[in-house]
C-alpha positions in Angstrom: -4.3 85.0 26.5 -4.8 86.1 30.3 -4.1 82.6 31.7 -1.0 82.6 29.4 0.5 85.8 31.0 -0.9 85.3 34.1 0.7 81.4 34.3 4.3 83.1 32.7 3.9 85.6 35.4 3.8 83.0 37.7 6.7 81.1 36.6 8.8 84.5 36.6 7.8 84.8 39.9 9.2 81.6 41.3 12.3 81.6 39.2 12.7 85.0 40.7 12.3 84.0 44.3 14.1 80.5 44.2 16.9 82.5 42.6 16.8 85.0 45.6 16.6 82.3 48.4 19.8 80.6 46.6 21.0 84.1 46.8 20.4 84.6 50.6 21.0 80.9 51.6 23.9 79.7 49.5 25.5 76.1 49.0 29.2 75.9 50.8 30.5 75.5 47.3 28.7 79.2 46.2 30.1 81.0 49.3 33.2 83.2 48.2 36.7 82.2 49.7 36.2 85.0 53.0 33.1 83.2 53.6 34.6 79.6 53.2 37.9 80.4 56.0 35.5 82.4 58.4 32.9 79.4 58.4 35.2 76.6 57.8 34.4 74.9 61.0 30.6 74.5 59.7 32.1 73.2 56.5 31.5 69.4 56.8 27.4 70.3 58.1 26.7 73.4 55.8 25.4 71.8 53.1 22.7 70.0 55.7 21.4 73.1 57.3 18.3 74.5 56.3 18.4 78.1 54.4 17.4 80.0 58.0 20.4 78.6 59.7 22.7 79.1 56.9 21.3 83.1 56.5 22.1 83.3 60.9 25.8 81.9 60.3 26.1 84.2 57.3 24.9 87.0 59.2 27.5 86.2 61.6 30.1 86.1 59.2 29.4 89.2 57.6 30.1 91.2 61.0 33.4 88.9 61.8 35.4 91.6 60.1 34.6 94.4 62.3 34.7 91.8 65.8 37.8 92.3 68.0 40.1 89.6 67.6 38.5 88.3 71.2 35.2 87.9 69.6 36.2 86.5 66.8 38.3 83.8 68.5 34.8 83.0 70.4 33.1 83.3 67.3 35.3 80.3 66.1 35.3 78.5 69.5 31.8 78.3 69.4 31.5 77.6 65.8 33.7 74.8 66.2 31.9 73.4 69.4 28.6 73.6 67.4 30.3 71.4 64.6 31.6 69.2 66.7 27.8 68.5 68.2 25.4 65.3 67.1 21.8 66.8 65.3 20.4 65.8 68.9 22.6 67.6 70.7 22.3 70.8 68.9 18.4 70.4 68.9 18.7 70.0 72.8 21.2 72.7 72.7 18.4 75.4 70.4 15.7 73.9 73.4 17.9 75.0 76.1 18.7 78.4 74.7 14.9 79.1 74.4 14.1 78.0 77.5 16.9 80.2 78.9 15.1 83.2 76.9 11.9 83.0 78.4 13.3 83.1 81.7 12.9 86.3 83.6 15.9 88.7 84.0 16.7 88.3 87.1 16.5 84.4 87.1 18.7 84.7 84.0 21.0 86.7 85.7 21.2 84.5 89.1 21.9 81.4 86.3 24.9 83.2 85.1 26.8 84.2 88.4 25.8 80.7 89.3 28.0 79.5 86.2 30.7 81.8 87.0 31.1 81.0 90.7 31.2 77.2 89.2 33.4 78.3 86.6 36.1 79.5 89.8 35.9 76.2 91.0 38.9 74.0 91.3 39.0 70.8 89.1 38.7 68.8 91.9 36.0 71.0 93.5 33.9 70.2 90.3 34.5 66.5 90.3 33.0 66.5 93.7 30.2 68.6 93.0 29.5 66.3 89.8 29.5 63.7 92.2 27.9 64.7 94.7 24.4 65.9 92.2 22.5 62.5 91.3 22.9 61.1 87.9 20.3 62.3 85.0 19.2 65.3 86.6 20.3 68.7 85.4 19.0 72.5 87.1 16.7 73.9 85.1 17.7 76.2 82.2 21.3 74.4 82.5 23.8 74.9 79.8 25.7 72.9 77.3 27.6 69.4 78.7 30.6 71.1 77.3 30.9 75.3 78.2 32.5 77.4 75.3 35.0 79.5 77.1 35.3 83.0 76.9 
């Protein structure tokens, strides 16, 4: 009798908890309409993200209501850079962002007025720079191939 309860206890249990996870990490085709056009540019990759990544990107979508309609255009921008990356890339891309993180503040903050002053630069003024570093190597910490602009 105890190994009876204890082993329908136990199947309660999981059926309980892989119902919850569904809950928190849905399919595409289980998200409601406002989730669908907010993360539409994930669409064709949702399905292949794992239940922690899909939670972030529904976290994110869940505060795209109350974003000003300048965060929520980056919001897209980025959303749709992100799609547009290989499974490589955005591995490389989660690497830098860590390595970024465990840089000290004020090294992050020299980083980002670097990118900014680069940012100013001319078109032309860029090419040269480009050509001018040797090929394969990047600075430390460096950002995406491809910025997201503000």
């Amino acid at each position: 009798m105890r190994r009876k309860f204890a082993g329908a206890l136990l199947a309660a249990t999981l059926a309980c908890a892989g119902a919850s996870a569904q809950t928190r990490a849905p399919g595409w085709h289980q998200l409601d309409q406002a989730e669908q056009a907010i993360l539409s540019p994930l669409a064709a990759d949702w399905d292949s993200f794992d239940a922690e990544r899909r939670r972030k990107w529904l976290d994110l979508a869940a505060r795209y209501p109350s974003m000003t309609v300048e965060e929520q255009s980056r919001m897209r921008a980025r959303m749709s850079y992100w799609g547009s990356l290989t499974p490589q890339e955005r591995i490389e891309a989660r690497e830098r962002y860590k390595r970024l993180q465990a840089m000290p503040a004020d090294q992050r903050e020299t980083l980002r007025r670097q990118w900014e002053a680069y940012e100013g630069l001319s078109p032309e003024e860029r090419s040269r720079l480009g050509a001018a570093q040797r090929p394969g190597t990047k600075a430390p910490g460096a950002a995406a191939a491809t910025p997201v602009r503000k």
